[in-house]
Structures are given as structure tokens and as C-alpha cells.
VOPAGU-2260 file (C-alpha; in pm, 1 decimal, decimal comma):
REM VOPAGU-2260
SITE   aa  ch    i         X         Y         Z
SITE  UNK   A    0       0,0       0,0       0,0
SITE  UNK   A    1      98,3     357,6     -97,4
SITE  UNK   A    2      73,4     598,7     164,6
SITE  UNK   A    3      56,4    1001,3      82,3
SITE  UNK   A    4     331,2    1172,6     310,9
SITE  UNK   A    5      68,0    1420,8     503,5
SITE  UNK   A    6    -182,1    1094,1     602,6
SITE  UNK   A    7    -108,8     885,7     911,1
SITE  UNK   A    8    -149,2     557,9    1059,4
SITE  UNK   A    9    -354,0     591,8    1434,1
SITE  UNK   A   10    -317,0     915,1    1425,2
SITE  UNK   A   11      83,6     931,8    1401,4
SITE  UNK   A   12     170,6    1123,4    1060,3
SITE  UNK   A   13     361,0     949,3     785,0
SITE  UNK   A   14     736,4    1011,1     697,5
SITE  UNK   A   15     937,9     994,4     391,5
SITE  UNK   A   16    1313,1     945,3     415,6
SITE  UNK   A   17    1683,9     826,9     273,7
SITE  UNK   A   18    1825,2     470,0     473,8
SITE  UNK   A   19    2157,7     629,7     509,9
SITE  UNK   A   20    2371,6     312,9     679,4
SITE  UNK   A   21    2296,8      47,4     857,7
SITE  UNK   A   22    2407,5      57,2    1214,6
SITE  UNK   A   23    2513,9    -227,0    1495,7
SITE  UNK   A   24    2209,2    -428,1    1567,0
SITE  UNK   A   25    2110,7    -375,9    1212,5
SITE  UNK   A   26    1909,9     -42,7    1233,0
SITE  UNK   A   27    1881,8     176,9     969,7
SITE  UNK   A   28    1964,2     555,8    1016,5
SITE  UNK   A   29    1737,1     770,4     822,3
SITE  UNK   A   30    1752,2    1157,3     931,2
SITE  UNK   A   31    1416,9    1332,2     999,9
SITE  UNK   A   32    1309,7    1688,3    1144,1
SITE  UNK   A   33    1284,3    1595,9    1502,3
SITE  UNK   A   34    1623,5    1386,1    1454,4
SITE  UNK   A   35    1761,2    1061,9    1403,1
SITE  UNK   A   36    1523,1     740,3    1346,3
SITE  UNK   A   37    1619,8     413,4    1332,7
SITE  UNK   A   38    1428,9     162,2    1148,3
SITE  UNK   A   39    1480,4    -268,4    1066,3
SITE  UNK   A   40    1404,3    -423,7     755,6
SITE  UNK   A   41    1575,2    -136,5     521,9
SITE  UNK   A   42    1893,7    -111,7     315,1
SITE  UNK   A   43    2139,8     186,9     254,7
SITE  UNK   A   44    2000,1     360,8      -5,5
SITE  UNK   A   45    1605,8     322,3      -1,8
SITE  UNK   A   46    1384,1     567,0      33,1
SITE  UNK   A   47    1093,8     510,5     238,6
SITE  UNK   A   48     811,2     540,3     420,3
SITE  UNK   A   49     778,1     514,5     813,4
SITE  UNK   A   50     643,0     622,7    1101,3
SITE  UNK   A   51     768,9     704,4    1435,6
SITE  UNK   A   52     668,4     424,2    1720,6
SITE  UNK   A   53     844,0     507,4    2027,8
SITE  UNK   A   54    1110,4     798,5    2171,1
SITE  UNK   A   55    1282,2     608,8    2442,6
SITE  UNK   A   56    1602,5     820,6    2600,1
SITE  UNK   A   57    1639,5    1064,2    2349,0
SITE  UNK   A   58    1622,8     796,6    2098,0
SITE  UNK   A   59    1370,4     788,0    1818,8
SITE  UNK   A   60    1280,2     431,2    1666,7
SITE  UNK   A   61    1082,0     402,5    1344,7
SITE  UNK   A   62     832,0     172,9    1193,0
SITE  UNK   A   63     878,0      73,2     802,7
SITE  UNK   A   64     571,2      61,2     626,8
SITE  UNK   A   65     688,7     108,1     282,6
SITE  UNK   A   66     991,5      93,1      60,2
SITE  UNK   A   67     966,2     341,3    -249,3
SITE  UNK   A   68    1292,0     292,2    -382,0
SITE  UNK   A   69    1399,7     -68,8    -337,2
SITE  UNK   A   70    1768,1    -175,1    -311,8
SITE  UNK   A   71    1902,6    -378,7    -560,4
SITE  UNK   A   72    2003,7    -609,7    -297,6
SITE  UNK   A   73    1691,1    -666,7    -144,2
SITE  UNK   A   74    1536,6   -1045,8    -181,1
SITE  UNK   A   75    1210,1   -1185,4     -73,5
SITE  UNK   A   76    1256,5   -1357,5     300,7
SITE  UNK   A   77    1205,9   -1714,1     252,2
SITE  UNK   A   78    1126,5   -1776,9     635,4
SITE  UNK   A   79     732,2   -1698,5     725,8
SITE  UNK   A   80     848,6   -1601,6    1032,6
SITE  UNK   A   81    1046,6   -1309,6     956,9
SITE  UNK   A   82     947,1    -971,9    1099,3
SITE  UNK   A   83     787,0   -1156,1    1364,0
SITE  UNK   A   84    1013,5   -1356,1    1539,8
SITE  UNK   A   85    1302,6   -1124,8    1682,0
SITE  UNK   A   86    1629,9   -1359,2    1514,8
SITE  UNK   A   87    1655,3   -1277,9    1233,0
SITE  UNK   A   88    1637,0    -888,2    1028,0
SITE  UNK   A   89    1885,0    -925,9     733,1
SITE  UNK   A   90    1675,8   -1197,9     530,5
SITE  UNK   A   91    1552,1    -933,1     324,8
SITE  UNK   A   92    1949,8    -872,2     191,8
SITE  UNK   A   93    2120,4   -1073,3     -28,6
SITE  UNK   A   94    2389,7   -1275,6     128,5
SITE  UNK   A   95    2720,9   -1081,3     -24,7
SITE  UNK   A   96    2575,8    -777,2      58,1
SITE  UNK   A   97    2500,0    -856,8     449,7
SITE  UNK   A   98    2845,4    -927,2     472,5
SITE  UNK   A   99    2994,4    -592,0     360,6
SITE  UNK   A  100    2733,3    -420,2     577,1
SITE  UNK   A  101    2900,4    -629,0     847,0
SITE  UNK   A  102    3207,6    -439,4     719,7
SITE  UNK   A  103    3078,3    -117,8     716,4
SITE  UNK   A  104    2914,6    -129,1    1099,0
SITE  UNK   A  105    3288,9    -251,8    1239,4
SITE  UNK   A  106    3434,3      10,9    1077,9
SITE  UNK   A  107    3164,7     247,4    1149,7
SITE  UNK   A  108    3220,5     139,5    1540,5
SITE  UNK   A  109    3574,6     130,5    1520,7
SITE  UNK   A  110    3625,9     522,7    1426,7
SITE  UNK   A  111    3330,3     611,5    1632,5
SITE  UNK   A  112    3315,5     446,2    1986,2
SITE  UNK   A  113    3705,9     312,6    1908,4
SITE  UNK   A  114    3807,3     670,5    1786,9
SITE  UNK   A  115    4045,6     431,8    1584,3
SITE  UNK   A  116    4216,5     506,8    1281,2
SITE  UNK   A  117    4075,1     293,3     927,1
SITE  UNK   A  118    4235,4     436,2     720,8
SITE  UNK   A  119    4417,3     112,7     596,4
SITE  UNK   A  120    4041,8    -136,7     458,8
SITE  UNK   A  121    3877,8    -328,4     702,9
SITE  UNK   A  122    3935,1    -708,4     601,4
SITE  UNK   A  123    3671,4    -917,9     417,7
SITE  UNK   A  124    3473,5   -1133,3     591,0
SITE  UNK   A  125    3518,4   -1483,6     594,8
SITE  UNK   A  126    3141,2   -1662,1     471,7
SITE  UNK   A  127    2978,3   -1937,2     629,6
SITE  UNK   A  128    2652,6   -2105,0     436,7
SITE  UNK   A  129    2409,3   -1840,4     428,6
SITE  UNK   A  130    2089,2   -2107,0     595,7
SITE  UNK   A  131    2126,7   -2394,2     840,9
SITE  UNK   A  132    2436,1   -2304,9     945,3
SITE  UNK   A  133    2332,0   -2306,5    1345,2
SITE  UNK   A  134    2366,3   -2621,7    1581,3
SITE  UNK   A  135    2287,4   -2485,5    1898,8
SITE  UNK   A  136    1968,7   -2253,2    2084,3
SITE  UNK   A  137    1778,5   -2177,8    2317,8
SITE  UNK   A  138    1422,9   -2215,0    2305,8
SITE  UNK   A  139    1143,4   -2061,7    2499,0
SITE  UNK   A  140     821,7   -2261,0    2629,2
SITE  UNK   A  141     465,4   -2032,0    2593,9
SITE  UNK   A  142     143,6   -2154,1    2734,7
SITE  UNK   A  143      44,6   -2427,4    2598,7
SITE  UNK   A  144     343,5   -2634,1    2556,9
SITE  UNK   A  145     478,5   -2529,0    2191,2
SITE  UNK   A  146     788,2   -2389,6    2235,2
SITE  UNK   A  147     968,9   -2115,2    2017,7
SITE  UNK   A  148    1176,1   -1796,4    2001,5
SITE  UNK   A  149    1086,7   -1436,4    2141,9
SITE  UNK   A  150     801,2   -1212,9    1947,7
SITE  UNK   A  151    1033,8    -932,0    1786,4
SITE  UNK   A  152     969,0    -598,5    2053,1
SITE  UNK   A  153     750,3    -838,1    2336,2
SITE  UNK   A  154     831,2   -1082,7    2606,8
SITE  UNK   A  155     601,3   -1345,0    2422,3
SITE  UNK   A  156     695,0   -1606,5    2266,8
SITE  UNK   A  157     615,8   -1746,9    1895,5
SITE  UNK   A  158     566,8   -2093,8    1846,2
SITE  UNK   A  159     867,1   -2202,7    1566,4
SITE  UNK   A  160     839,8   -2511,0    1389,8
SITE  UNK   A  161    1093,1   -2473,2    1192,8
SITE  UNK   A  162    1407,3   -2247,9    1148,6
SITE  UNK   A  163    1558,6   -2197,3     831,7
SITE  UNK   A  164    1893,5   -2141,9    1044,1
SITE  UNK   A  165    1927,4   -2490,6    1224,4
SITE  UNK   A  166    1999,5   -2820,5    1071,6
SITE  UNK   A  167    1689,6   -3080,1     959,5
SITE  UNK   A  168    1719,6   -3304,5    1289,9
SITE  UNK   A  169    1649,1   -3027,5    1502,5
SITE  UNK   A  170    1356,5   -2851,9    1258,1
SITE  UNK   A  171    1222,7   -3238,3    1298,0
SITE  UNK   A  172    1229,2   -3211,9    1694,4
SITE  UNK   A  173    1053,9   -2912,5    1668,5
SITE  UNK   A  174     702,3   -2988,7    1403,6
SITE  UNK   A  175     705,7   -3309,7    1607,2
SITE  UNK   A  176     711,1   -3120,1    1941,6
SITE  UNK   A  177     509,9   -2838,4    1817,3
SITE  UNK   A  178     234,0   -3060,5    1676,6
SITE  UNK   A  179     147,8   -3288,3    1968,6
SITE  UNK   A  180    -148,9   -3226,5    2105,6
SITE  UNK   A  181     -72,7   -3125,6    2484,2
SITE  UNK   A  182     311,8   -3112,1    2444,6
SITE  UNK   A  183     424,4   -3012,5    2847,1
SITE  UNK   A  184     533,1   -2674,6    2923,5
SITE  UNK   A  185     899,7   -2591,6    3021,4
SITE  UNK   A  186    1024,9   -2211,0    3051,3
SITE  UNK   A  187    1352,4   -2329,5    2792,8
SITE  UNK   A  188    1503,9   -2578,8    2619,8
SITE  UNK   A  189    1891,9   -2590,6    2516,9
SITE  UNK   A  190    1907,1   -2790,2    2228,6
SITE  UNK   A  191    2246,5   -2922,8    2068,0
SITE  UNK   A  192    2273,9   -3120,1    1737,1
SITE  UNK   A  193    2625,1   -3252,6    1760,8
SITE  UNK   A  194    2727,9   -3314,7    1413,8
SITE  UNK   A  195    3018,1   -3555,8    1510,2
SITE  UNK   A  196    2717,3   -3810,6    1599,3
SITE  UNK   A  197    2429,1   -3626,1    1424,2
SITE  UNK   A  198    2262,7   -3676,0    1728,3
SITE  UNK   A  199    1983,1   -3405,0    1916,7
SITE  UNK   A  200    2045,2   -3354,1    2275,2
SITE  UNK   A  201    1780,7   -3093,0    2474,6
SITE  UNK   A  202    1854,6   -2996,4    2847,3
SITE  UNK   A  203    1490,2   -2860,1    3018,6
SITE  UNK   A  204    1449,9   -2561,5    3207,7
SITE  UNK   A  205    1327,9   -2811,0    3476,7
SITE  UNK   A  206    1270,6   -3242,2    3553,8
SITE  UNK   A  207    1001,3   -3321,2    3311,5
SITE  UNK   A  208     666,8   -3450,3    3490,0
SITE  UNK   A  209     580,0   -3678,3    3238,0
SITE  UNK   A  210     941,1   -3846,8    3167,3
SITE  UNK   A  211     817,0   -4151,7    3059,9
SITE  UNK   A  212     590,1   -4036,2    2788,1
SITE  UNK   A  213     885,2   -3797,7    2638,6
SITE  UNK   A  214    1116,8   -4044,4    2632,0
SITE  UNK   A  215     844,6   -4223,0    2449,3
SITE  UNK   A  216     762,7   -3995,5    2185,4
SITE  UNK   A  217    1133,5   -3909,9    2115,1
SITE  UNK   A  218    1322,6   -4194,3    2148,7
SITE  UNK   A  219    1654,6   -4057,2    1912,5
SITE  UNK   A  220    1661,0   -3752,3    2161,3
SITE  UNK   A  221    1849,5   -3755,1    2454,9
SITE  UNK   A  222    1731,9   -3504,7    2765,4
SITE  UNK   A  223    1849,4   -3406,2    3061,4
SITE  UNK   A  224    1745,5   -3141,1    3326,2
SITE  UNK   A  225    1909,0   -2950,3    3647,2
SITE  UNK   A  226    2106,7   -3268,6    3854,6
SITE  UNK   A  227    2095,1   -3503,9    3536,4
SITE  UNK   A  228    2318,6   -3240,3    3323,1
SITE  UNK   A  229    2578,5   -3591,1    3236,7
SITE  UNK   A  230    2297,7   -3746,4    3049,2
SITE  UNK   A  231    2355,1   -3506,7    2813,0
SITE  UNK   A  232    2706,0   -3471,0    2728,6
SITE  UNK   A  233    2851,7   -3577,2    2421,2
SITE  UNK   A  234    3210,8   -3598,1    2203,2
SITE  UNK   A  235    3284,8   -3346,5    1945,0
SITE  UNK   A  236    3568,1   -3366,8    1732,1
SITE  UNK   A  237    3708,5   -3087,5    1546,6
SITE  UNK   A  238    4034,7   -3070,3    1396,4
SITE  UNK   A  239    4233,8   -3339,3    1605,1
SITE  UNK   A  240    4080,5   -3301,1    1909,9
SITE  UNK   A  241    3791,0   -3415,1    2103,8
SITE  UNK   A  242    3541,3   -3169,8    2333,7
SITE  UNK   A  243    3312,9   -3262,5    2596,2
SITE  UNK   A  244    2983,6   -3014,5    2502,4
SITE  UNK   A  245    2643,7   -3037,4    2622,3
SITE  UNK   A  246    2325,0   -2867,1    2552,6
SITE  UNK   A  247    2366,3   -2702,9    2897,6
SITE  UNK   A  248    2666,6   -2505,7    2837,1
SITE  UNK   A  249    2774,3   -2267,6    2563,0
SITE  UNK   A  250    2939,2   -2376,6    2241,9
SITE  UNK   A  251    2999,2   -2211,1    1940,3
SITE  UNK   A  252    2689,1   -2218,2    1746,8
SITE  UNK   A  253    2843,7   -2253,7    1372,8
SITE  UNK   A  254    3043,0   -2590,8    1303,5
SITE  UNK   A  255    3124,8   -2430,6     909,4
SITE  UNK   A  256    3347,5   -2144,2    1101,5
SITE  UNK   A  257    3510,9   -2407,4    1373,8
SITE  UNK   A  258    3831,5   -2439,7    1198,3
SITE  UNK   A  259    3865,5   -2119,2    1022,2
SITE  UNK   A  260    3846,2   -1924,1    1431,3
SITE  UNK   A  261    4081,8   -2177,9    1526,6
SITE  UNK   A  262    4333,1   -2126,0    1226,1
SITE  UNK   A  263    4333,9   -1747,1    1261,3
SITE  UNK   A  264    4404,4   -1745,9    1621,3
SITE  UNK   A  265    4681,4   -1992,2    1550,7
SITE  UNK   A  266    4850,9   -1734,6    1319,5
SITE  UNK   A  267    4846,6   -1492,0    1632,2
SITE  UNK   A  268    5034,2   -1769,9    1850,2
SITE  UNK   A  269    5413,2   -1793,8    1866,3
SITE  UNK   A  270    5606,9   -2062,0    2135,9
SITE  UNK   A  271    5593,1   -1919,6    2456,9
SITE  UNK   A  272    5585,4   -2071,0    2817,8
SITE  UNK   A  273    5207,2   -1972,6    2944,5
SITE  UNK   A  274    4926,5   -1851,0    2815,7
SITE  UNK   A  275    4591,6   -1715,9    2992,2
SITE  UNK   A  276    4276,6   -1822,5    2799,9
SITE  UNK   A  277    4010,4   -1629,9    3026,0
SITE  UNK   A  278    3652,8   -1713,3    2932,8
SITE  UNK   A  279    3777,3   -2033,4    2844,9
SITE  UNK   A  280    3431,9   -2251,1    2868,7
SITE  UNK   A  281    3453,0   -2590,9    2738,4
SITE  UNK   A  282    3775,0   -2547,4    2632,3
SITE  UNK   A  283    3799,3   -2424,5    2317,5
SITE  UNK   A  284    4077,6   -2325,4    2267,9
SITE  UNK   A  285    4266,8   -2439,9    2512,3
SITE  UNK   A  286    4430,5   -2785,4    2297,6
SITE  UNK   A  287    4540,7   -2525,8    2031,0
SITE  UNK   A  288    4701,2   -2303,8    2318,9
SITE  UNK   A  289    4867,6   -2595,4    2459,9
SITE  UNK   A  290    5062,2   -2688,0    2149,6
SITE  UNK   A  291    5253,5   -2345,2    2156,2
SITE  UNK   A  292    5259,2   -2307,9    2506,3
SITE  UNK   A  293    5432,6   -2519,9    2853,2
SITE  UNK   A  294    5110,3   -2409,9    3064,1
SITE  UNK   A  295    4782,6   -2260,8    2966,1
SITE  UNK   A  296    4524,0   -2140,7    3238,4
SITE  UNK   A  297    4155,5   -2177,2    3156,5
SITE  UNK   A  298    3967,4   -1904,1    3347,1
SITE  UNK   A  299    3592,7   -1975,9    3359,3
SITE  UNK   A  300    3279,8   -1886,9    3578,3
SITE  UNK   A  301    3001,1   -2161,3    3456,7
SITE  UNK   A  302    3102,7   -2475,7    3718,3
SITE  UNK   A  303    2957,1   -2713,5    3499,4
SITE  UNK   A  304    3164,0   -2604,2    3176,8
SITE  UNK   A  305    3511,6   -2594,4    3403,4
SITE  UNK   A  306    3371,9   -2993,2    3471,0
SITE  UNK   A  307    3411,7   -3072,0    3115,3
SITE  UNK   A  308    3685,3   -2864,3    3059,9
SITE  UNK   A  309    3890,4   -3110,8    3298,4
SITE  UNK   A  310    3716,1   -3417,4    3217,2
SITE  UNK   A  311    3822,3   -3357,5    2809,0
SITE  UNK   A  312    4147,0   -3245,6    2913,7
SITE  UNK   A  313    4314,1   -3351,6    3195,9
SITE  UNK   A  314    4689,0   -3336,9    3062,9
SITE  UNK   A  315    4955,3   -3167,6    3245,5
SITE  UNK   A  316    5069,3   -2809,4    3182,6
SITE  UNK   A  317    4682,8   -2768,4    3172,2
SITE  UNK   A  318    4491,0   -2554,4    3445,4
SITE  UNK   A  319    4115,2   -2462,4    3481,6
SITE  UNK   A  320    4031,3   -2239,4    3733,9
SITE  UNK   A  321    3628,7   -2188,8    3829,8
SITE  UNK   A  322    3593,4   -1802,8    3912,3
SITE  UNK   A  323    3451,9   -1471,1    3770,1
SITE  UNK   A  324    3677,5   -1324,0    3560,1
SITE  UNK   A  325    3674,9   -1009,3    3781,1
SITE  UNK   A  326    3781,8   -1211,4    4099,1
SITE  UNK   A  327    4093,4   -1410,7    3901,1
SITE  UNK   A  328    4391,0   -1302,4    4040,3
SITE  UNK   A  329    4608,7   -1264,7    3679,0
SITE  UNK   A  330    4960,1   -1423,7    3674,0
SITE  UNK   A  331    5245,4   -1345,3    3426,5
SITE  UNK   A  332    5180,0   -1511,1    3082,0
SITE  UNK   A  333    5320,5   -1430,3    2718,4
SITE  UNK   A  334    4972,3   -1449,5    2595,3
SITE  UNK   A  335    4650,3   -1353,1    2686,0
SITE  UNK   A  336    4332,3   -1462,6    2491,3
SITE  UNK   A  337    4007,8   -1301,4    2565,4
SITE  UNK   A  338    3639,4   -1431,6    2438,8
SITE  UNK   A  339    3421,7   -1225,1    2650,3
SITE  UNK   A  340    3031,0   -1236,2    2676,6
SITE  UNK   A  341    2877,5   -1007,0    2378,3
SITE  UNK   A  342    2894,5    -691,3    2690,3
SITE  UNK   A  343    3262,4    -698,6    2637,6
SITE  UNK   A  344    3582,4    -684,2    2932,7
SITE  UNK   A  345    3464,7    -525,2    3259,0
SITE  UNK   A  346    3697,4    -256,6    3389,6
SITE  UNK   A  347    3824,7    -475,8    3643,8
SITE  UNK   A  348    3932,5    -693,0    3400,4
SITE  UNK   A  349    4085,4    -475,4    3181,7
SITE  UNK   A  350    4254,3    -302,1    3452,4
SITE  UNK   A  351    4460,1    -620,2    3555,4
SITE  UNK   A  352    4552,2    -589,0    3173,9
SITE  UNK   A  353    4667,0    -314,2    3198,5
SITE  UNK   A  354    4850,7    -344,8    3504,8
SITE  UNK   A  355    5034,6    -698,6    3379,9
SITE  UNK   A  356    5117,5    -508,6    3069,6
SITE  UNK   A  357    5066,4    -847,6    2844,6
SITE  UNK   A  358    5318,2    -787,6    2549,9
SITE  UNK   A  359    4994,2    -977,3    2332,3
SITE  UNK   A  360    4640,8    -980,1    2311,6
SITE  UNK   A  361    4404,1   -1220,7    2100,6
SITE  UNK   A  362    4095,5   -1076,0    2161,3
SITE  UNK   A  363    3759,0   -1275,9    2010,2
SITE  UNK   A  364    3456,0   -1079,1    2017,2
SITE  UNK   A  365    3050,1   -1097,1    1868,7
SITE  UNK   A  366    2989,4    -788,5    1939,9
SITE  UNK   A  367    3220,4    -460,6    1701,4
SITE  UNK   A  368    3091,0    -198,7    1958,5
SITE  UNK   A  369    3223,5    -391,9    2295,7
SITE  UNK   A  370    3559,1    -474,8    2075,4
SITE  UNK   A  371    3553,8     -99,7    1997,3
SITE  UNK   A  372    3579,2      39,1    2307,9
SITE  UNK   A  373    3761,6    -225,0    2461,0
SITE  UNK   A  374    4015,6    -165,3    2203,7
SITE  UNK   A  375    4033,5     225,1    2294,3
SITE  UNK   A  376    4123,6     180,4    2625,5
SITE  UNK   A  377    4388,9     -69,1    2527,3
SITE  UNK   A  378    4515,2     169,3    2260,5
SITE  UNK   A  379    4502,2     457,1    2552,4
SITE  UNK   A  380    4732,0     242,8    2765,8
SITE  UNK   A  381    5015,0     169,4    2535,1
SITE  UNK   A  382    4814,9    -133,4    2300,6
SITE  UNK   A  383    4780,9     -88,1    1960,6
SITE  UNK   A  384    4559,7    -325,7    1710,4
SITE  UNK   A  385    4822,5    -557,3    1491,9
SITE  UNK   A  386    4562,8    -765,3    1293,3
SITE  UNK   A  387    4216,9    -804,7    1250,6
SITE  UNK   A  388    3990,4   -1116,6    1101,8
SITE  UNK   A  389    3646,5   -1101,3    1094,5
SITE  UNK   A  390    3432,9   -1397,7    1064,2
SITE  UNK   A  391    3060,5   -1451,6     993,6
SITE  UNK   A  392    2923,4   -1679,3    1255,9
SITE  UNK   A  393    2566,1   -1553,3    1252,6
SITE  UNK   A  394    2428,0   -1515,6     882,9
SITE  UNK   A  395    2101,9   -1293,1     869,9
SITE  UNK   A  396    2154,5   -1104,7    1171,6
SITE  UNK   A  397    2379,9    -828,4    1213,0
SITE  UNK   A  398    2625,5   -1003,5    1475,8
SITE  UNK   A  399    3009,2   -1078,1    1364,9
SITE  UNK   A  400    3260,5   -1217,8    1523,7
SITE  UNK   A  401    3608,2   -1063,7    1559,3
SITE  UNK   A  402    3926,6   -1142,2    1619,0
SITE  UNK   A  403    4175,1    -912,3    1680,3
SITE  UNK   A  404    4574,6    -905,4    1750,1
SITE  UNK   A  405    4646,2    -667,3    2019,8
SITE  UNK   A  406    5006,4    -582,0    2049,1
SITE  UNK   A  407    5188,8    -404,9    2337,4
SITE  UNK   A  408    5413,7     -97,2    2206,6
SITE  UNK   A  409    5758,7    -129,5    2314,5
């Protein structure tokens, strides 16, 4: 539908603007008279049609209702849930062109929160499949039983039965789930699909009630719950080493990009006697630490990942410690790799940094405007970035992942 710029929708008047970027979290900055709006579902160069939905802190945030001028690289979203369900907002680009928007927004964040110099290009980044791509998430239970992902701008929930992003044996767990007639309720499910076994394993939010009759109706899934968390655990093999992972702790969602993270750290590492891997969780990184190192100290707060850490490997010149990041007490290393939650180092943290004065950093981050001002206080403090890689873990959102070599200045 066409709509004249002077009508409205409920009473709030129609605008017309230019998509002038797209912005971390995949917003789209067009400029209006009462200021900046941001709007989803656009590309850089459309003009459009939109109204303004909510002012929160100074902040104006936009509702598209129609594009006049589309993009060349606009496509037609092949999931019928998109728009709705909050994953997802880049389905609408085509694939090439969602990755040099991922481009653009690290090198918009890096000048602007990093107040760091681009002047030499920001790398390409490195493709993954562009659909089912994703063996790991965490689904959310709504009355009823069907279970799903978060209604975009709610706290309901949207029933999914299937995902365009995971593999078929999970989009199989979920039309069977979803379509039984009083499937039990449980807040969240982690589900894993661990392609060394092709296996589904789901951890509940809480002991099922009705065990029997799950175990029933799914009888390739394995489940687990809070006290039966072993039932669950499975070997993953990537590269030449074996994991311990489990639907109830965190794992890098996107087997395609496995290899290629742990090949570009590796070109950071040199031989060295210890390295600090802090955020260390299952262990993932710690085998390829260990072959360039004498000691390497995992540093992780989750109890249950530090358990698996140990049980998968238990060789010497191999520590896990079980502790906030913020209450480690940092030793002397050569190395120091950092994979922090999407929020980024806290200053604690990056004041022991500071105050070791590591001669090199490999930082790995998912989120360019953490990285960005991590990296300015680094680069404040004598650091300054060496080598960047950037990775695309998460295809038709606008997340990234990063990894950058941080190098102390003589």
C-alpha cells in the first residue's frame, strides 16, 4: 500500500526518508526533522516510508511501512516467520551484501566508539553457508506447551516449527514437538545437534513430569534437566581433538566457522611458556594453546563447563580455574586470549591488563561496539591493534565475530 506523506497511521503522521547506513544491531539511520530514526528491515540507499513508534532516552525508533525505492540487494525472506520472530532482520538482503554491511558497521564502530584510525580497509569477511548453518539454541516454552523464540519488541513467545537457520534433525524435533497435542510446558530448552554423531540432545528448564511419555515420543533424543546435566554430554571432534559439550553449556553455534576461528588465532600464537585463555568454557581453545605453550590457564565462571573442561582435558601443563573473571587473580603469561560475553571486558578486568602489561592480546569478540571500546582503552594504555579477522558466525543477523591481535608498544 501507498501511503501520501501528510496521512497517518492511528493518528501518528507518515514520513518519507533516505536509509543512510545500517548501524550495529542492524538499524537503519534515516535523518528526519525531530532527529535521528532508526528503522529494521531497510537497506542503505532506499527511500521510504515510516512512522515514528516510540522515543525512548532521546532515541527515536521508526516503523517501516513502505519501501519506495527498493535496493538492488533486497530479496524476498524465505522464512514466514520473519518480521515476527526477533532472530533474524537481514533476510531481506542478499547474502554478499550482508556481509559488507558487516564491514561497514565494524568500521563504522571502530572510528566512532574506538576513535580508531581505518584508514588502511577493514578485512573481508570470511562466509559461512548463508541457511542452516546453526547447531545450537535456546528455546522458549509459551502456554500451551509449543515452544519457540521471542516475538520481535515483546516478552512473548512465537511458536517455531521450523528455522531456516538450524539443521533438519532439530527442525524435525521441533514440528514433532510443536504438533502434539498437549506437548508439556517448560520455561527453555537448550538444544544441541552434535554433528560428530548427528545426534539431538535438549537440556529442560526443569525435571520433566511426564518423563516416561517424552522419552516415548522421542526416542533418538536424549534429555536431561538440572542434577541429570551428564545425560547429556557428548564428544565433538574438530580438527584433532575431542570436546566434551552439552546442551547445557555454551558452544559455538556454527560448526562451518570451527576451523577457520581456530586457524586465525593460531597465526596470532608464537612458542611461549604460558598462556591465559580467560573465558575459556569448554575449552575451546585451550588444545590449540597448549601446542605453543608449557602451561595454559583456563579461566571460567560456569562450574559445569570448568567440569568438562577437565574431564576432556586432563593433561599436564593444563589448568582450569572456576571463578569470575573479575575475581581471578592474573599471573604473568606471554599471551593472553580473551572471548568475553557479547557486553565486552569489565573494567576490572581490563585493569589487571593493563597493570600486567601483556606484550599480546588475542581478543575474540561478537559484538564490534564492545571490541571498539575495549580496544580504545587498550590503545590509551600503550596497546595498539596488529591484525584483525572477521568472521561470519551468525548469517542474517547483524552479529560478527572478531578477532583481533592486540600488540603491546615497546
Amino acid at each position: 500500500m501507498t501511503h501520501p506523506a501528510s496521512s497517518s497511521v492511528g493518528g501518528t503522521p507518515l514520513k518519507r526518508g533516505f536509509i543512510e547506513k545500517i548501524i550495529n544491531g542492524g538499524w537503519g539511520l534515516v535523518r528526519s526533522d525531530e532527529g535521528v530514526v532508526f528503522l529494521n528491515y531497510v537497506l542503505p540507499g532506499e527511500h521510504v516510508v515510516y512512522r515514528i513508534k516510540e522515543k525512548a532516552k532521546g532515541i527515536l525508533w521508526g516503523e517501516l511501512l513502505e519501501v519506495l525505492t527498493p535496493s538492488g540487494h533486497r530479496v524476498e525472506p524465505p522464512c514466514p516467520y520473519f518480521g515476527e520472530c526477533g532472530g533474524c532482520v537481514f533476510q531481506h538482503i542478499d547474502y554478499n551484501r550482508q556481509k559488507t554491511i558487516k564491514q561497514e558497521i565494524l568500521g563504522d564502530d571502530l572510528k566512532r566508539i574506538g576513535h580508531y584510525d581505518i584508514s588502511t580497509s577493514i578485512p573481508d569477511v570470511l562466509d559461512s553457508p548463508p541457511y542452516h548453518n546453526r547447531i545450537r539454541a535456546r528455546m522458549k516454552g509459551q502456554e500451551g506447551g509449543k515452544i519457540g523464540f521471542i516475538r520481535k519488541g515483546t516478552n512473548t513467545v512465537i511458536s517455531i516449527n521450523r528455522c531456516l537457520l538450524f539443521p533438519e534433525e532439530i527442525n524435525q524435533f521441533l514440528e514433532h514437538w510443536n504438533g502434539l497435542p498437549n506437548p508439556p510446558f517448560f520455561h527453555e530448552m537448550d538444544i544441541l545437534m552434535n554433528p560428530s554423531d548427528e545426534k539431538v540432545y535438549i537440556h529442560l528448564s526443569h525435571p520433566p513430569k511426564r518423563e516416561k511419555e517424552i522419552l516415548k515420543e522421542f526416542p533418538s533424543i536424549t534429555f536431561s534437566w538440572k542434577g541429570n546435566e551428564d545425560a547429556t554430554v557428548s564428544k565433538l571432534d574438530i580438527k584433532d581433538w575431542s570436546y566434551l559439550v552439552s546442551p547445557a553449556v555454551f558452544f559455538q553455534v556454527n560448526p562451518f566457522q570451527w576451523e577457520n576461528i581456530l586457524n586465525n588465532v593460531e597465526s596470532f600464537l608464537e612458542p611461549c611458556e604460558t598462556v591465559i585463555d580467560l573465558y575459556s568454557g569448554v575449552g575451546f581453545f585451550i588444545p590449540l594453546l597448549k601446542k605453543y605453550s608449557k602451561k595454559v590457564i583456563g579461566v571460567e565462571s560456569h562450574g559445569y563447563s570448568v567440569t568438562l573442561a577437565r574431564r576432556a582435558f586432563p593433561e599436564e601443563g593444563i589448568e582450569f580455574l572456576k571463578t569470575p573473571a573479575e575475581k581471578f587473580v592474573f599471573p604473568d603469561a606471554d599471551i593472553i586470549v580473551l572471548d568475553p560475553p557479547r557486553s565486552g571486558l569489565s573494567k576490572q578486568v581490563l585493569n589487571w591488563i593493563l597493570q600486567k602489561k601483556y606484550k599480546k592480546v588475542i581478543y575474540i569478540s561478537c559484538s564490534s561496539a564492545a571490541f571498539s571500546r575495549d580496544l580504545k582503552t587498550l590503545k590509551e594504555n600503550g596497546y595498539n591493534l596488529k591484525d584483525l579477522k572477521i568472521l561470519d558466525l551468525f548469517p542474517q543477523t547483524a552479529h560478527l565475530e572478531i578477532i583481533g591481535l592486540v600488540i603491546r608498544n615497546q
